[in-house]
Structure formats: structure tokens, C-alpha cells
C-alpha positions as a LaTeX table, in Angstrom:
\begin{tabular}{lrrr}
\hline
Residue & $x$ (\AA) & $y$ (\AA) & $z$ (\AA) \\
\hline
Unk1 & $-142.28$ & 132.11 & 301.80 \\
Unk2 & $-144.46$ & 135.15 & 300.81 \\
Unk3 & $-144.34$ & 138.52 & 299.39 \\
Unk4 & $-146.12$ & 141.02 & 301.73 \\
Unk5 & $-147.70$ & 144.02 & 299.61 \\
Unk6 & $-149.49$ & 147.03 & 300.73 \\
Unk7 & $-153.30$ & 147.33 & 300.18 \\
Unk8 & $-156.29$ & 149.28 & 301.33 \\
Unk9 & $-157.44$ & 146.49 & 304.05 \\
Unk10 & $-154.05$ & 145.72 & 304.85 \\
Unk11 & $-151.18$ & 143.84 & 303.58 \\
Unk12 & $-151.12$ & 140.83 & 301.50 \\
Unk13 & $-149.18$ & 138.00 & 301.12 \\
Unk14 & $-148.39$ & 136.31 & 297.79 \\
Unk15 & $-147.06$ & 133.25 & 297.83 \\
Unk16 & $-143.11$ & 132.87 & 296.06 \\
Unk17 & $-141.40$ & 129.94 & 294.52 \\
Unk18 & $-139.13$ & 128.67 & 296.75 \\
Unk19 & $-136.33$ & 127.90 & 294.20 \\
Unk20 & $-135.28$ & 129.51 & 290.90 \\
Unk21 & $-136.64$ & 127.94 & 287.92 \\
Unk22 & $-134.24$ & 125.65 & 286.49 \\
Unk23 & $-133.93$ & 123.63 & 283.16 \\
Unk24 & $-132.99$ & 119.66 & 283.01 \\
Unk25 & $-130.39$ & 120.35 & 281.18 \\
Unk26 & $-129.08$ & 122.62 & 284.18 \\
Unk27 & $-128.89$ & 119.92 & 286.31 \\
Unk28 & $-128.49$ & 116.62 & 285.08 \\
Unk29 & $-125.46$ & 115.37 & 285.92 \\
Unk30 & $-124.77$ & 116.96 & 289.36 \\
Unk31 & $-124.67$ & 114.41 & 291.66 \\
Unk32 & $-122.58$ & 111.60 & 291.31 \\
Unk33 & $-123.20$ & 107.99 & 291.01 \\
Unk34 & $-121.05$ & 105.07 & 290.34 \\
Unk35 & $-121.95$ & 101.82 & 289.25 \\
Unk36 & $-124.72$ & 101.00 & 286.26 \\
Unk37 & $-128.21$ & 102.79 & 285.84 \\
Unk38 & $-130.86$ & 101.45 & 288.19 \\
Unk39 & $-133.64$ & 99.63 & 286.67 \\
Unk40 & $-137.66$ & 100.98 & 287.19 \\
Unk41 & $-137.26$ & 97.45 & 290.05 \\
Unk42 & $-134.48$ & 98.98 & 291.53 \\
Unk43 & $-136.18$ & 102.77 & 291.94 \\
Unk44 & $-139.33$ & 100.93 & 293.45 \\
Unk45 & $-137.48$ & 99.01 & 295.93 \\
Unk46 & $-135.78$ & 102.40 & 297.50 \\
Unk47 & $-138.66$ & 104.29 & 297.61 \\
Unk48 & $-140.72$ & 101.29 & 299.44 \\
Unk49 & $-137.69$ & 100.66 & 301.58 \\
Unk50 & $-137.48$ & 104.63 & 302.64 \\
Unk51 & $-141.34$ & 104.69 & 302.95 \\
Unk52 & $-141.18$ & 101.96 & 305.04 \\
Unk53 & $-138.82$ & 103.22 & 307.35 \\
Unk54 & $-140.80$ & 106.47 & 307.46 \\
Unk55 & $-143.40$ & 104.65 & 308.97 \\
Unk56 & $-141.58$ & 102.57 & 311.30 \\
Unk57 & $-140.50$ & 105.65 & 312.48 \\
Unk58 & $-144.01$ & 107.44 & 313.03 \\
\hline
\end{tabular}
């Protein structure tokens, strides 16, 4: 998303964040989970899994 503004040659875009700025402490806890914290392991095994069905898909 951009910002048009008004110039001599024209009008300029400026790019804008697409979300508010937000602090951690904002949002940690929002979504829920149940069950025990996943290990580093278990993290790397989702995102291969998902990246593999990416490409499978592709």
C-alpha cells in the first residue's frame, strides 16, 4: 500500500507499513494452544512438512 503525495513532476508514492507497530508483549498469548511447548525438532518438522507441501503443490 502507498501514500500518493503531490509534487512538481507528479505524484509520488511512499510506501506504508502494512500493520501497526506492535510490541511482544501485545501479543503473546493470543492464540491458543494446548498441549506442551514444541521443541526447536518439532518447529523444524512443520515448517519442512508445509514447505514441502508448497512444492508439491507448484
Amino acid at each position: 500500500m502507498s501514500k500518493p503525495e503531490n509534487s512538481p513532476e507528479g505524484v509520488d508514492l511512499k510506501p506504508m507499513p502494512a500493520f501497526a507497530p506492535t510490541r511482544p508483549q501485545d501479543v503473546f498469548g493470543i492464540l491458543q494452544h494446548s498441549g506442551g511447548p514444541k521443541t526447536l525438532e518439532d518447529m523444524d518438522a512443520g515448517v519442512l512438512a508445509e514447505a514441502q507441501q508448497r512444492d508439491a503443490r507448484d
